[in-house]
Every structure is written in structure tokens, then in C-alpha cells.
C-alpha positions as CSV (number, residue, x, y, z in Angstrom):
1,X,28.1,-104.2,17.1
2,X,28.8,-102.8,13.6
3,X,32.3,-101.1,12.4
4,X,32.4,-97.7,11.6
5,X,32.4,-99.0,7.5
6,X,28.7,-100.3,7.9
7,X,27.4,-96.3,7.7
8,X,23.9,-96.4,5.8
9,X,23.6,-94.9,3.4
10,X,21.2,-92.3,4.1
11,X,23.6,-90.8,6.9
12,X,25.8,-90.3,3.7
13,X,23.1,-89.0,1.7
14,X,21.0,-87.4,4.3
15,X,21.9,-83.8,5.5
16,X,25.0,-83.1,7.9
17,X,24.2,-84.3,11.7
18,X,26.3,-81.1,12.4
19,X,25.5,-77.7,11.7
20,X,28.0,-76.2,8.5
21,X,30.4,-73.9,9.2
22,X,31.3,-71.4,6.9
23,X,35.0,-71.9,5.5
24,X,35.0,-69.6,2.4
25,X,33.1,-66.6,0.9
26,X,33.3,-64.5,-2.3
27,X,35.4,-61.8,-1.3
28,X,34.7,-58.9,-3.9
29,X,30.8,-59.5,-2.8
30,X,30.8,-56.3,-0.3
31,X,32.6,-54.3,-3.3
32,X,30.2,-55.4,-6.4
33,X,27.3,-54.7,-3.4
34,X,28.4,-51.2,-3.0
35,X,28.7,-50.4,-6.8
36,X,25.6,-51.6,-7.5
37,X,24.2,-49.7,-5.0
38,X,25.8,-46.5,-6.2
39,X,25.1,-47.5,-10.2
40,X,21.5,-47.3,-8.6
41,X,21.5,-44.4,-6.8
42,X,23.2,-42.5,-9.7
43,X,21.1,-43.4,-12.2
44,X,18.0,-42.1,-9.5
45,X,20.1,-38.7,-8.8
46,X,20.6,-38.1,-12.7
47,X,16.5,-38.9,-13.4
48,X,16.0,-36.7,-10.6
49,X,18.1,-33.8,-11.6
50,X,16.8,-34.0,-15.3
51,X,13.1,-33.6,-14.2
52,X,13.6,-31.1,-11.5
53,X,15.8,-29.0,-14.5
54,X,13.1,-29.6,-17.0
55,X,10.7,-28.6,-14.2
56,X,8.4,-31.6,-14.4
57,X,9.4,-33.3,-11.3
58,X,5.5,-34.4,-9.6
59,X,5.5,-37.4,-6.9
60,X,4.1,-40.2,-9.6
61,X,7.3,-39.4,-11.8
62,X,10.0,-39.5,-8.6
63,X,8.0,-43.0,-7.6
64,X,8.2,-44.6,-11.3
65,X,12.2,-42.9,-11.2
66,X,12.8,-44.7,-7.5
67,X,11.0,-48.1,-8.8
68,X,12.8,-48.3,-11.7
69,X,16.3,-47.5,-9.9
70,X,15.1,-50.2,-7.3
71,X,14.5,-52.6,-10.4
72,X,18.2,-51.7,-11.9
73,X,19.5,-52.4,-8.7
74,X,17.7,-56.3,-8.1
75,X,18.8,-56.7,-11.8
76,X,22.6,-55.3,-10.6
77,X,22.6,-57.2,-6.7
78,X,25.8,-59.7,-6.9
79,X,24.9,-63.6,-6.3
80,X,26.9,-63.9,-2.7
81,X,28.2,-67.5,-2.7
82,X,30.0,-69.3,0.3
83,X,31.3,-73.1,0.8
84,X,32.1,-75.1,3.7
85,X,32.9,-78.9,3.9
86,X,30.6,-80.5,1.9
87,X,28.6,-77.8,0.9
88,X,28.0,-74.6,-1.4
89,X,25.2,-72.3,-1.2
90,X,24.3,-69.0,-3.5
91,X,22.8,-66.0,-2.3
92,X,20.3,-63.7,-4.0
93,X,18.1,-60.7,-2.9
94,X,15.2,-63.3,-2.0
95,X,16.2,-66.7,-2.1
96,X,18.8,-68.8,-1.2
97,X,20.3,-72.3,-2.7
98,X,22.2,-75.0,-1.0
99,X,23.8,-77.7,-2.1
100,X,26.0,-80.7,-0.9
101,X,28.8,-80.9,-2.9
102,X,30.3,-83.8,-1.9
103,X,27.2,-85.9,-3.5
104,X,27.2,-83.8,-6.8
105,X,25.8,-85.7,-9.5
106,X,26.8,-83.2,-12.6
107,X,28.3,-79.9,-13.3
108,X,27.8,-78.1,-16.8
109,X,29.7,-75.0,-17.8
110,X,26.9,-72.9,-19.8
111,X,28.2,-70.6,-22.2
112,X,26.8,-67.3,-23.8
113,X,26.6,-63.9,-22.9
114,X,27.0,-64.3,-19.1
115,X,28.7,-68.2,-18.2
116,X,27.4,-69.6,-15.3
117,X,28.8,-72.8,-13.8
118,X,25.6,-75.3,-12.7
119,X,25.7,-77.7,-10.2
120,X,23.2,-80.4,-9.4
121,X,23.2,-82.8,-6.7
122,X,22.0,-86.4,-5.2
123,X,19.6,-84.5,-3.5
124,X,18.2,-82.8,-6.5
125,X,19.9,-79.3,-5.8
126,X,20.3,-76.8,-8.1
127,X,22.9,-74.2,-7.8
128,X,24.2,-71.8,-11.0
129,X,27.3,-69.8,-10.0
130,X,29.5,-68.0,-11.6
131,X,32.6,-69.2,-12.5
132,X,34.4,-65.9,-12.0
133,X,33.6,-66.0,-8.5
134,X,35.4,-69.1,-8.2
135,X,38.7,-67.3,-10.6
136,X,38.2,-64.5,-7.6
137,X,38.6,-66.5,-4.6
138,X,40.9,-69.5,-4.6
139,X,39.7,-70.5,-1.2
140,X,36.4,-71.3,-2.7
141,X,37.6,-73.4,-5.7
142,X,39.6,-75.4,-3.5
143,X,36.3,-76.4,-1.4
144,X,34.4,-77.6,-4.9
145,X,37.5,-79.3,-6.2
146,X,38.1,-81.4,-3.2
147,X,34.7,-82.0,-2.7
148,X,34.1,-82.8,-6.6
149,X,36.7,-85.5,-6.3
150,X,34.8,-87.0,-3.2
151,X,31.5,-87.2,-5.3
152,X,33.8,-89.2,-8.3
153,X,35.7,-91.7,-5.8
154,X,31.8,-92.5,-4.7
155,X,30.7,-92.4,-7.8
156,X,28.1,-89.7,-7.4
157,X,29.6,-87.8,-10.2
158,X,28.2,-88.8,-13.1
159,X,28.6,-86.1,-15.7
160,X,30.9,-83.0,-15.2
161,X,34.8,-83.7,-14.7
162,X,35.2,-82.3,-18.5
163,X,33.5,-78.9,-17.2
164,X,35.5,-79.2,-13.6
165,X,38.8,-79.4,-16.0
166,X,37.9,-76.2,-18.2
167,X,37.2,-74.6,-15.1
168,X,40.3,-75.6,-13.2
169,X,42.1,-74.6,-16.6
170,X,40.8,-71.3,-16.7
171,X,41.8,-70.8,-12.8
172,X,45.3,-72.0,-13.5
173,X,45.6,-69.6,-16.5
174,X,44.3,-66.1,-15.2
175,X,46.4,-66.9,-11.7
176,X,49.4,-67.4,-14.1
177,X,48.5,-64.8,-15.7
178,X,48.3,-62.5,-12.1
179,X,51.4,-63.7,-10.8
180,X,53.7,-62.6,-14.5
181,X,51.8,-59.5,-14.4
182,X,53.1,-58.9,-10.9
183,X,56.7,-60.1,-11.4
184,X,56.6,-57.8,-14.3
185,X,57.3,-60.3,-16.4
186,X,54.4,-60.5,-19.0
């Protein structure tokens, strides 16, 4: 009879025997929902209220002024991105990514106009988030970090604790930041 140290290694691999629970969540996803939901529907309202002014309001015009606020909206819709033990997965309007995060094989930080943290796993998952969401929600980065430092004690990690420490950085200096500015002391 084996010990509980001779796990294969495709239980470790291999997708949880248990179903994930949920432990964290972006929580200013409901709120960047709702504005871009109204940014939409304004931007509809004022192309309505210029052609109905001007008089040239017809049906093809208010379906090319409702596609293209449905189009500013898909462009606007937040990525909603939630973690439990092991895990992290990033919702869009369409699709949704998972990945295990205690096998993560890399992280990058990609800079330019919008940075966007990207994680890859064992598995060959592929996950872009943004690194403000993890700034936003403590509860979150906590879940990656620990999990991060699972994947580097088994080695997984191959590439990524430089991006994990400009990350952690950042986190460190806009919370500093939050609590002087609360304290009234910045």
C-alpha cells in the first residue's frame, strides 16, 4: 500500500477531483458593467436625438445607431475575473478562460497602451488579465501570489517571478499610497 507521497503525477497535473469553489472576484466588475452600459446607451440616446432633431431619423439609420452602440459596448464590457485555490479564470462577453495557477509555467507583464498581466500554464492555458484588477481587490492577489509560490517550490515556474515582483511592487505602492491618503498624511 503506497503513502500519501507516491501521488502521480497526473493527479497533480490533471484537473481538480473536486469541483472549485469560488474564493475571490473582481469587485468593481458590477460598477465598470453598469458604466459601460450607460456609456452605451448614451452614446445611442444622443445619435438618436441628433437624427430625430435633424429630421432624418428612418429605421436603417436607428439599426446602424443601435449596432454601433452594441459594438461600443462589447468594445467597453469589463473582463470579470475570479480565483479560487488553484485556479483563475477571466470572463468576457463570449468566452471564458481558466487556468490552474498552481502549475503556472510563466507570467509576463506586457506593457503599452493598456498592460495586461499574461499567464500561461502546465496545461497550456492562457489567461491575460489586468493587472489593475489585481491593485483593486487584494483578495485576488493574495490567491495568485500564494499559488505562484506553489508553481516555483515545484518548479513549474519557469519564467515570471521578475513580472510577479513588479506586480507585487506596484500593489504595495498604490495600497501605501491609499492608506497616507486616508490618514491624511500624503
Amino acid at each position: 500500500m503506497g503513502h500519501r507521497s507516491d501521488a502521480r503525477d497526473d493527479d497533480v497535473i490533471g484537473e481538480p477531483k473536486r469541483a472549485p469553489q469560488e474564493t475571490g472576484s473582481d469587485r468593481r466588475w458590477a460598477r465598470d458593467l453598469r458604466d459601460s452600459v450607460r456609456c452605451a446607451a448614451g452614446l445611442l440616446g444622443l445619435l438618436f436625438l441628433i437624427d430625430w432633431g435633424a429630421g432624418t431619423l428612418t429605421s436603417g439609420r436607428a439599426t446602424l445607431w443601435l449596432a454601433l452602440a452594441v459594438l461600443l459596448f462589447a468594445v467597453l464590457c469589463p473582463t470579470r475575473v475570479s480565483v479560487g485555490e488553484g485556479w483563475l479564470a477571466s470572463r468576457r462577453l463570449l468566452r471564458t478562460r481558466r487556468l490552474r495557477t498552481d502549475l503556472l509555467v510563466s507570467v509576463r507583464c506586457l506593457d503599452g497602451v493598456a498592460q495586461r498581466l499574461v499567464l500561461r500554464d502546465a496545461l497550456g492555458e492562457r489567461v491575460e488579465i489586468d493587472p489593475q484588477v489585481l491593485v483593486n481587490n487584494p483578495d485576488l492577489w493574495h490567491r495568485l501570489h500564494e499559488d505562484a509560490h506553489r508553481s516555483l517550490a515545484r518548479g513549474t515556474l519557469l519564467c515570471g517571478s521578475t513580472a510577479l515582483q513588479r506586480v507585487s511592487r506596484r500593489i504595495d505602492r498604490e495600497n501605501a499610497a491609499a492608506v497616507f491618503k486616508v490618514s491624511e498624511l500624503d
